[in-house]
DSSP file (Angstrom, degrees, kcal/mol; ACC not computed):
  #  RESIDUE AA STRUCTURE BP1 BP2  ACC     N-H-->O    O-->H-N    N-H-->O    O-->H-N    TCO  KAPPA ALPHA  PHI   PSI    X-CA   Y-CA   Z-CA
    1    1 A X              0   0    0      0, 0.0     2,-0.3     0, 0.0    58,-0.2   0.000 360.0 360.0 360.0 150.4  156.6  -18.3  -84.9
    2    2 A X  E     -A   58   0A   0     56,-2.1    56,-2.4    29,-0.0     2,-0.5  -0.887 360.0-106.9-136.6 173.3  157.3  -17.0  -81.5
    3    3 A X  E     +A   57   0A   0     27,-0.4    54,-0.2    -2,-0.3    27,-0.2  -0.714  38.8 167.7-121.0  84.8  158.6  -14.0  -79.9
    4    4 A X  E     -A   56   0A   0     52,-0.6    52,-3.1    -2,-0.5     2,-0.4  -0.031  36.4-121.4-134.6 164.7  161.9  -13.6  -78.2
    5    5 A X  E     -AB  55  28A   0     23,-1.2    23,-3.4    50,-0.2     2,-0.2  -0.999  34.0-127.8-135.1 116.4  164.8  -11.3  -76.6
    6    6 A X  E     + B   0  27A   0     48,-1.1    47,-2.5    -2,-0.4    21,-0.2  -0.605  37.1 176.8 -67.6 113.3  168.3  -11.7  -78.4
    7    7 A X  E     -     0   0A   0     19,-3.5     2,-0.2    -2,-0.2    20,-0.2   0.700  53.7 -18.3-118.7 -36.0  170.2  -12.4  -74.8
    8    8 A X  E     - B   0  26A   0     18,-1.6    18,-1.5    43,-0.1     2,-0.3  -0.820  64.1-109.6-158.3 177.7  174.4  -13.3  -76.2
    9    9 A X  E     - B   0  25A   0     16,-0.3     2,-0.7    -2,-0.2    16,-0.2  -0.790  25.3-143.6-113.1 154.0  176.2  -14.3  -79.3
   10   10 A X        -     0   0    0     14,-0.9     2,-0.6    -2,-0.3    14,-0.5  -0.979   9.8-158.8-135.5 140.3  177.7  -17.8  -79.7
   11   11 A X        +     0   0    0     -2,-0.7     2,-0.4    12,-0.1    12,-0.0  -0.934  11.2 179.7-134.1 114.4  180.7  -18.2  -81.5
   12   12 A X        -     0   0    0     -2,-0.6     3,-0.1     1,-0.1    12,-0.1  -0.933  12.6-180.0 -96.6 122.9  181.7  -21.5  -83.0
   13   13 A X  S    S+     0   0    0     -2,-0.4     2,-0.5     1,-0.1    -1,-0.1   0.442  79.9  48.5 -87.1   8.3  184.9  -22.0  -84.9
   14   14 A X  S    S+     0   0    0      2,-0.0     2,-0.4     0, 0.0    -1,-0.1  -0.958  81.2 122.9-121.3 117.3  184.3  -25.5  -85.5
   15   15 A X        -     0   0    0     -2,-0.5     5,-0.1    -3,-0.1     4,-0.0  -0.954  65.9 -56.5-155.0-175.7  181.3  -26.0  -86.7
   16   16 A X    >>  -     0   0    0     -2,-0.4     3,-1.5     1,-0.1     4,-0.6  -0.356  49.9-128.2 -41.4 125.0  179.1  -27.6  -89.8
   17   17 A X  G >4 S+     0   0    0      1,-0.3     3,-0.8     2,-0.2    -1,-0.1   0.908 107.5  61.3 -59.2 -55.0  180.2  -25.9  -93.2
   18   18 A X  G 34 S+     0   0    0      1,-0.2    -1,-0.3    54,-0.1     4,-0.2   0.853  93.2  63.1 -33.4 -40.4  176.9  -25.1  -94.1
   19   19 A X  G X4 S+     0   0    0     -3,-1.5     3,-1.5     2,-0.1    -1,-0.2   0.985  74.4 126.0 -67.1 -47.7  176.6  -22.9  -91.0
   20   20 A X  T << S+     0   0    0     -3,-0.8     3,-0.1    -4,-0.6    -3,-0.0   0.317  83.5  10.3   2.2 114.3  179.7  -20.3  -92.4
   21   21 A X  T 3  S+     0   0    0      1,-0.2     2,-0.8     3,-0.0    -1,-0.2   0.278  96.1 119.9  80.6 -11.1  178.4  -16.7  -92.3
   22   22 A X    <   -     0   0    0     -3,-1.5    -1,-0.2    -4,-0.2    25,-0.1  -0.790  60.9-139.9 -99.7  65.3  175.4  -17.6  -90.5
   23   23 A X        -     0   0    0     -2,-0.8    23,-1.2    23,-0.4     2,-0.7  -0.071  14.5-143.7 -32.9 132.1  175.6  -15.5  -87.0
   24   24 A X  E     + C   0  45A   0    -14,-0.5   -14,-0.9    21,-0.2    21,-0.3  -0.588  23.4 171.3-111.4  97.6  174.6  -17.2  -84.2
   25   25 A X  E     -BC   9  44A   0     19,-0.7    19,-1.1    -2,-0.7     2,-0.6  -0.115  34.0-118.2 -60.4 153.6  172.6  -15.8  -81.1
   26   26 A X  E     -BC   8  43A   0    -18,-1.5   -19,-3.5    17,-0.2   -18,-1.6  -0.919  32.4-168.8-123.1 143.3  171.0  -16.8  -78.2
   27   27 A X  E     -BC   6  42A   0     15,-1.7    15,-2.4    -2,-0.6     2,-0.7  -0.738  14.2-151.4-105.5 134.8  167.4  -15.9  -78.2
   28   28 A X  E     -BC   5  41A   0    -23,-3.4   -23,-1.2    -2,-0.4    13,-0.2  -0.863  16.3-146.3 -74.9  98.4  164.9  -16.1  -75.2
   29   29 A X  E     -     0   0A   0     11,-0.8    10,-2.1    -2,-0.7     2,-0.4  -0.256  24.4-168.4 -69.4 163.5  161.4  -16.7  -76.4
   30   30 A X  E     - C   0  38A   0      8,-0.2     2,-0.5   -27,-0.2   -27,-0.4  -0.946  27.0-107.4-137.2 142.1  159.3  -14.9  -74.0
   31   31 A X        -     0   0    0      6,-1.3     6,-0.2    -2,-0.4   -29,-0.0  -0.852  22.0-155.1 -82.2 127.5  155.1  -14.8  -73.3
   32   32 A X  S    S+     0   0    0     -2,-0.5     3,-0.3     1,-0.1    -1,-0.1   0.682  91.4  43.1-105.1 -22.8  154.1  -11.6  -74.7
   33   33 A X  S    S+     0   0    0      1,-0.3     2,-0.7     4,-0.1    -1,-0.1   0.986 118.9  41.4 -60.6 -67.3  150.9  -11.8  -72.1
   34   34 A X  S >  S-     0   0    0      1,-0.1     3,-2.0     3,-0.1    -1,-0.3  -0.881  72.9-170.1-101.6  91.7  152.7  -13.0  -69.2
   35   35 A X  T 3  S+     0   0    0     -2,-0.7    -1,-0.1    -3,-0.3    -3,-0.1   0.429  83.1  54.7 -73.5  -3.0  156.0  -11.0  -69.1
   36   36 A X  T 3  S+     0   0    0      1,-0.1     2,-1.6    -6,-0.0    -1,-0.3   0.659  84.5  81.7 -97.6  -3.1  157.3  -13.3  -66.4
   37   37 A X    <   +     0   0    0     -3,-2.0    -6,-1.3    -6,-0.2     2,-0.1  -0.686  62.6 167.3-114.5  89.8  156.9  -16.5  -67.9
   38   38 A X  E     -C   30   0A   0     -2,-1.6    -8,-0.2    -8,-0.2     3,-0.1  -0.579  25.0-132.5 -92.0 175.2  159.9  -16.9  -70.1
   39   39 A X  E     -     0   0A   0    -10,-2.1     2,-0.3     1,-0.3    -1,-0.1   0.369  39.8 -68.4 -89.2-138.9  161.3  -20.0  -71.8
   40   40 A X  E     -     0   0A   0    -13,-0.1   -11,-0.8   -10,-0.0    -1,-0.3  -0.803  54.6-104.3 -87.8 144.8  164.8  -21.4  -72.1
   41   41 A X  E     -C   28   0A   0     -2,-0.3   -13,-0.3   -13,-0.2     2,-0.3  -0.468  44.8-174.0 -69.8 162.0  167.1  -19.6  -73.9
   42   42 A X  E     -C   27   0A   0    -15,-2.4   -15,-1.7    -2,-0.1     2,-0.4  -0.866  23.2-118.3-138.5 176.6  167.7  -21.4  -77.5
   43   43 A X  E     +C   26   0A   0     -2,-0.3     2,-0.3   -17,-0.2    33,-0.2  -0.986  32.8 179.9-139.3 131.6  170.4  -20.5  -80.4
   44   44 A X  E     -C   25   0A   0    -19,-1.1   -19,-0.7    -2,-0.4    34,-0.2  -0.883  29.9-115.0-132.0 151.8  169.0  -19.5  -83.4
   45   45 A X  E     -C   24   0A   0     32,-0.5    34,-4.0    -2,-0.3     2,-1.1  -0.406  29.0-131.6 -90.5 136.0  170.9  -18.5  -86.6
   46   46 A X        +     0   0    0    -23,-1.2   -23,-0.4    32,-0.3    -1,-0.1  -0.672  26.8 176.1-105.9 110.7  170.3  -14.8  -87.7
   47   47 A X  S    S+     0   0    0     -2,-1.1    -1,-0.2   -25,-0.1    33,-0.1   0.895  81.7  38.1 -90.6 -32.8  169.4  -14.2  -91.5
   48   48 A X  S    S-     0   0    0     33,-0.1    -1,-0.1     1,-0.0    34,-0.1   0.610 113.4 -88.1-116.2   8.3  168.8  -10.3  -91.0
   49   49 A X        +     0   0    0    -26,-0.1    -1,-0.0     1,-0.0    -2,-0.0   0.680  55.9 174.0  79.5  38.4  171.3   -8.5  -88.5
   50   50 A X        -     0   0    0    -27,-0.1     2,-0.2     4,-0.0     6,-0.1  -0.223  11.5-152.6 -53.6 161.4  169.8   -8.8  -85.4
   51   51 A X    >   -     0   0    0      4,-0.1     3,-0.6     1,-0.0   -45,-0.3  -0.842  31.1 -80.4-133.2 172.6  171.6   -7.7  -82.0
   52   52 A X  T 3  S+     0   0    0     -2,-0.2   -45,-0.2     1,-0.2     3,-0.1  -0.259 111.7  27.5 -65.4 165.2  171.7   -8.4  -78.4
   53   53 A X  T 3  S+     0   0    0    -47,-2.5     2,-0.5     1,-0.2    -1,-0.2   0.273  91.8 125.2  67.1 -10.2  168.6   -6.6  -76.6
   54   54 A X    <   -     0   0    0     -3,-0.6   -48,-1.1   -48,-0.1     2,-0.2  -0.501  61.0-135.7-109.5 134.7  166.7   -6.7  -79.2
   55   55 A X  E     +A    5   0A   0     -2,-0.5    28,-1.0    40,-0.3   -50,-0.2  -0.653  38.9 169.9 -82.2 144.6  163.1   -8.3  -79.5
   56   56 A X  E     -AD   4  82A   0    -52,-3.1   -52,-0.6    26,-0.3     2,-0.5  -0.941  36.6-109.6-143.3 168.4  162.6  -10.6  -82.8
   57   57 A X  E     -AD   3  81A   0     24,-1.7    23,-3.4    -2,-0.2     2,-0.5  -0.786  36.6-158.8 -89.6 140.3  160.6  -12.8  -84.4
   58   58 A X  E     -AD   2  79A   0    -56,-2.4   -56,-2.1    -2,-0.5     2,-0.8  -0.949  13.9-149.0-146.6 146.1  161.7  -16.4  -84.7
   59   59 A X  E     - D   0  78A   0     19,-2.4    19,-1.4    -2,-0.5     8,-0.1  -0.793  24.2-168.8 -85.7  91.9  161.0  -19.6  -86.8
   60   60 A X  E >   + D   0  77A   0     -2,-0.8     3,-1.0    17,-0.2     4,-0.4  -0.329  35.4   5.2-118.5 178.3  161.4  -22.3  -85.3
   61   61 A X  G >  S-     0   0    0     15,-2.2     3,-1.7     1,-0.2     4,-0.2  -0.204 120.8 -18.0  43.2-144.9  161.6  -26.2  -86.3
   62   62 A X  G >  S+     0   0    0      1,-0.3     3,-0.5     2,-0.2    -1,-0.2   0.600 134.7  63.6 -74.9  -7.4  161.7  -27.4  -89.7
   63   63 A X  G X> S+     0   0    0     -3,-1.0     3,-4.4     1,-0.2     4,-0.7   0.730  87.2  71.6 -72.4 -37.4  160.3  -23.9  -90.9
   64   64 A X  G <4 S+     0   0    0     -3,-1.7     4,-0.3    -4,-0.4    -1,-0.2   0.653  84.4  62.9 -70.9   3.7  163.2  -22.3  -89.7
   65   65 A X  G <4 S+     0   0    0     -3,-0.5    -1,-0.3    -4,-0.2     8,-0.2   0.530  97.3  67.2-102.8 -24.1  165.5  -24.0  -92.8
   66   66 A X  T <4 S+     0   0    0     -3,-4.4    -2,-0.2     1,-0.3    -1,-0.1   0.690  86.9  61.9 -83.1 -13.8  163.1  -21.8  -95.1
   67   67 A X  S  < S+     0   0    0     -4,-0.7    -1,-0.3    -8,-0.1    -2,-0.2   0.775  93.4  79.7 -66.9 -41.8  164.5  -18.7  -93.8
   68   68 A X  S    S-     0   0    0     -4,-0.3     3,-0.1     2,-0.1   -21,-0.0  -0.125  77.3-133.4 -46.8 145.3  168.3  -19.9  -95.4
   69   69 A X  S    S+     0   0    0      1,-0.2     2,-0.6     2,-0.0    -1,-0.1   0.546 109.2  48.2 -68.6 -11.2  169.0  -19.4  -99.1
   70   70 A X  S >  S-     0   0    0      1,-0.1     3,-1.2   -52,-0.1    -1,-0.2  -0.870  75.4-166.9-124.8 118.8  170.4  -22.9  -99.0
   71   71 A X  T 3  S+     0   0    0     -2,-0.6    -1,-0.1     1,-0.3     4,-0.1   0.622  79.5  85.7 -81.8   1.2  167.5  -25.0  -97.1
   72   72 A X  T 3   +     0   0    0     -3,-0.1     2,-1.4     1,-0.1    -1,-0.3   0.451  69.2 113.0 -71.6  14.6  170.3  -27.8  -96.8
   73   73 A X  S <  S-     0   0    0     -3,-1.2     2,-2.0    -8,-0.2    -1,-0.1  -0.559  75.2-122.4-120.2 106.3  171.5  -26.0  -93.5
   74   74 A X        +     0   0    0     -2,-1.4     2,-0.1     2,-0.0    -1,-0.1  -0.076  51.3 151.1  -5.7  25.5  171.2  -27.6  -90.5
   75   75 A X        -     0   0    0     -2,-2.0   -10,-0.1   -14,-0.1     3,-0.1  -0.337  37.0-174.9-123.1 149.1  169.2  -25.4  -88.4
   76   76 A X  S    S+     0   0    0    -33,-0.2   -15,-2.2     1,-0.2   -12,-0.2   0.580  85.1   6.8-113.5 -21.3  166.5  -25.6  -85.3
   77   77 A X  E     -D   60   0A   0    -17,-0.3   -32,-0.5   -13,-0.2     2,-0.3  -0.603  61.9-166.8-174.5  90.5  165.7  -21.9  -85.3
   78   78 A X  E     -D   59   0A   0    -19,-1.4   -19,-2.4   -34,-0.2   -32,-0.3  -0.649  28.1-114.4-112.1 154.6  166.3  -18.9  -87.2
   79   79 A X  E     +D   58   0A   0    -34,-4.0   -21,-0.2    -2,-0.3     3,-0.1  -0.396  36.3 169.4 -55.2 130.4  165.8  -14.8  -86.7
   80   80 A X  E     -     0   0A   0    -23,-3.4     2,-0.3     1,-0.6   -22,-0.1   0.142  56.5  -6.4-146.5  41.3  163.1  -13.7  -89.2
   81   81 A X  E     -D   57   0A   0    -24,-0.5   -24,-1.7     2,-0.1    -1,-0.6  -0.693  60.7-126.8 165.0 143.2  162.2   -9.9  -88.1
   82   82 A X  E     -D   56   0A   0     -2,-0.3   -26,-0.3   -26,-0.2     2,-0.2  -0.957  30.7-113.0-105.0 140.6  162.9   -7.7  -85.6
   83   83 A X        +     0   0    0    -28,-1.0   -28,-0.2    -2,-0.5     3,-0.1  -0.345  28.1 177.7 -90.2 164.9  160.5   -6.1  -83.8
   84   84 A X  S    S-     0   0    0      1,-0.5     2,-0.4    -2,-0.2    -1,-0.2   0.759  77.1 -16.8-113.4 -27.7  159.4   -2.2  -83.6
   85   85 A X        -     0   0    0      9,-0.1    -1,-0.5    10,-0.0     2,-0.3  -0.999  63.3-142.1-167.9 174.6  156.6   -2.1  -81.4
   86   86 A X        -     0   0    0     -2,-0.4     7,-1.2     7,-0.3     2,-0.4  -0.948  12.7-166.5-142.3 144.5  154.2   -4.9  -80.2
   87   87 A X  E     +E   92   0B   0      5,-0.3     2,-0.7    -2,-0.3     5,-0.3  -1.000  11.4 170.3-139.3 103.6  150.2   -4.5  -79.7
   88   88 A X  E >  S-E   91   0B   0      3,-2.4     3,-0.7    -2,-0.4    -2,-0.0  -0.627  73.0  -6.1-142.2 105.4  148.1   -6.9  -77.8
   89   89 A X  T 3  S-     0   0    0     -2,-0.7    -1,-0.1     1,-0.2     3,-0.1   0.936 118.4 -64.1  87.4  29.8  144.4   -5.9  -77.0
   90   90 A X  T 3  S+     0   0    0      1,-0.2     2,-0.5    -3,-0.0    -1,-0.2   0.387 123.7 103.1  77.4 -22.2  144.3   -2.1  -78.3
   91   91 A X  E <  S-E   88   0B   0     -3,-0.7    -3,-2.4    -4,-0.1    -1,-0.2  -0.853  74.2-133.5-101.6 135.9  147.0   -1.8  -75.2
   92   92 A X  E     -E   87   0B   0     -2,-0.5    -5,-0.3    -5,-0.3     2,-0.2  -0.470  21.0-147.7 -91.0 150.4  151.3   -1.5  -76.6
   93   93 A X        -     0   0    0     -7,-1.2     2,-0.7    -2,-0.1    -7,-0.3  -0.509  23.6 -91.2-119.3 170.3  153.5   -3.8  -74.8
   94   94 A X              0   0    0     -2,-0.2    -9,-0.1    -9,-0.1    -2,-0.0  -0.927 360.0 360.0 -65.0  83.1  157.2   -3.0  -74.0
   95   95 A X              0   0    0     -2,-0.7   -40,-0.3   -11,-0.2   -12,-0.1   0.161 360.0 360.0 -54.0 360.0  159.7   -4.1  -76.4
């Protein structure tokens, strides 16, 4: 799992049936140490009601299909928490 900042929305209207209902976002995973060293952004399918701004947890690879009720759905990356506060070393990080 890694730890990311919900950046946009993407909105497909053609896309895989399986995907239907499915939000989709785009996430930035982030270094929770080193708050300058970000990733790429990715778009990951949202299971809980996530928003933009918002820091979350996310599942990524073949894991990320376990998050779906239906594991047939095509997916690289899914939302599986948001977070409320963050810890690292006795010292609280910025969320």
């Amino acid at each position: 799992m890694k730890i990311g900042k919900i950046i946009g929305s993407v909105w497909a209207t053609k896309k895989d049936e399986s995907l239907n209902g499915y939000k989709l976002l785009i996430a930035k995973p982030i270094n929770v140490e080193k708050s300058n060293e970000e990733k790429s952004p990715i778009v990951v399918a949202d299971t809980i009601g996530a928003g933009v701004g918002e820091t979350v947890i996310l599942c990524c690879g073949s894991g990320a299909r376990q998050a779906t009720p239906n594991n047939g759905v095509p997916v690289d990356a899914t939302v599986v928490a948001i977070v409320d506060d963050l810890e690292i070393g006795g010292v609280k990080k910025a969320v």
